[in-house]
N, C-alpha and C positions, 0 to 999 in steps of 0.2 A: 738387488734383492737384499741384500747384508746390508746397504746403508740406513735402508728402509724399517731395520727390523734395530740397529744400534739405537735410532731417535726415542722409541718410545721404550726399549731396553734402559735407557741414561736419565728417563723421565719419573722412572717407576722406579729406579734405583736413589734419587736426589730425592725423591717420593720418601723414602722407606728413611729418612734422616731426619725426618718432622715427628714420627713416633718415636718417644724414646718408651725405654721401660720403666716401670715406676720403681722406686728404692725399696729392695729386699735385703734385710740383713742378711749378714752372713754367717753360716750354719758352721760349727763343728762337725767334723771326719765323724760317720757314726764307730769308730775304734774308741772316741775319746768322749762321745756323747755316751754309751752303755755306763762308763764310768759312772755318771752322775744316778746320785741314788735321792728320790724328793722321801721326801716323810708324809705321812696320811695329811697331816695338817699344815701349817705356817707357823713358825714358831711366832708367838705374839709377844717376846720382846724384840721389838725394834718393827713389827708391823705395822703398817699403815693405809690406812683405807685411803685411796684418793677414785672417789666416784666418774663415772665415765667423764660427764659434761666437761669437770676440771681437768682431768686427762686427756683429751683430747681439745681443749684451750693451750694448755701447755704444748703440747706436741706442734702444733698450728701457730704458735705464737715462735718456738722454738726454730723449726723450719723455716722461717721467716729469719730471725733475726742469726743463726748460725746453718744457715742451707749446707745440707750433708755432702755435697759437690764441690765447696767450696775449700779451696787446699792453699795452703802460707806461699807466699810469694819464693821463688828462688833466691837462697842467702837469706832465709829468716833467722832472727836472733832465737833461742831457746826462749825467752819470752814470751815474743811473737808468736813463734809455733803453739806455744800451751795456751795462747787467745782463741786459735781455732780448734779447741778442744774440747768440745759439749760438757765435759763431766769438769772444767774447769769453773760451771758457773754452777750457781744455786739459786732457785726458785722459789718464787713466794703466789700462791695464787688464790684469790677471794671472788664470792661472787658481787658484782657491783649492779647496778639499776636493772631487772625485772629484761631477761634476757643475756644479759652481758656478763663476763668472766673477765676479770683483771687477772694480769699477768708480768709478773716484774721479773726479769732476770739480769742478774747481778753475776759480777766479777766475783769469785770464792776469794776472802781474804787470803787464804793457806795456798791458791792454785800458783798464781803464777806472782814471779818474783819481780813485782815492777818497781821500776827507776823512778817513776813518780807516775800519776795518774793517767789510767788509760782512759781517754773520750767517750770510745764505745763501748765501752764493758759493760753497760746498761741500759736496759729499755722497758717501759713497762706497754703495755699492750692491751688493749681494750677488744677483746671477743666476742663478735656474734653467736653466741650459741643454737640458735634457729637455724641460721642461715650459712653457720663453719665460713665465717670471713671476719678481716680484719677489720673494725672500725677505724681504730685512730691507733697512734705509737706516740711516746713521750720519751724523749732522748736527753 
């Protein structure tokens, strides 16, 4: 009877390893979230509108070309490590042909200290915005 009941016990559990959970950032301790105090409004120097479509191109294009999963090999040079650092690159995004979002992201001159030119530091990305997929990538 126990052997009977391990098969589809082992079946349902190798089951449950095909769902993963989708990526949730991660919250501050609500001790050190009360801290934060917003103002009625945005302050509008340094505001910036970026409309849904191009935000989420960017996000879509992002996840793609630096997936949040994705961690520096063991023994990364301090370099290396600042390549897999989202906030290491800078973005530039426009709309292109009637559906489509361009999408370039670049190595931040200031971010990481390179010995000479990194290959992937850049890709520009062409987005479906109807349909939230990637057309094409230009490397």
């Amino acid at each position: 009877m126990r052997n009977k009941l391990l098969l589809p016990l082992c079946l349902l559990l190798s089951a449950c390893a095909l769902f993963q959970r989708s990526f949730r950032p991660t919250h501050a301790p609500p001790e050190e979230a009360v801290q934060i105090l917003f103002p009625l409004e945005l302050p509008s120097e340094g505001r910036q509108i970026i409309r849904g479509p191009m935000a989420a191109a960017i996000q879509l294009a992002m996840d793609d070309f630096l997936p949040r999963d994705v961690q520096p090999h063991r023994g990364a040079t301090p370099e290396e490590v600042c390549l897999y650092q989202r906030d290491s690159y800078d973005v530039f995004a426009a709309p292109g042909s009637e559906g489509v979002m361009l999408v370039n992201i670049v190595l931040s001159p200031q971010a990481c200290k390179m010995n000479g030119p990194s290959l992937d530091a850049e890709a520009t990305y062409a987005v479906d915005v109807r349909k939230w997929r990637i057309l094409a990538i230009k490397r």
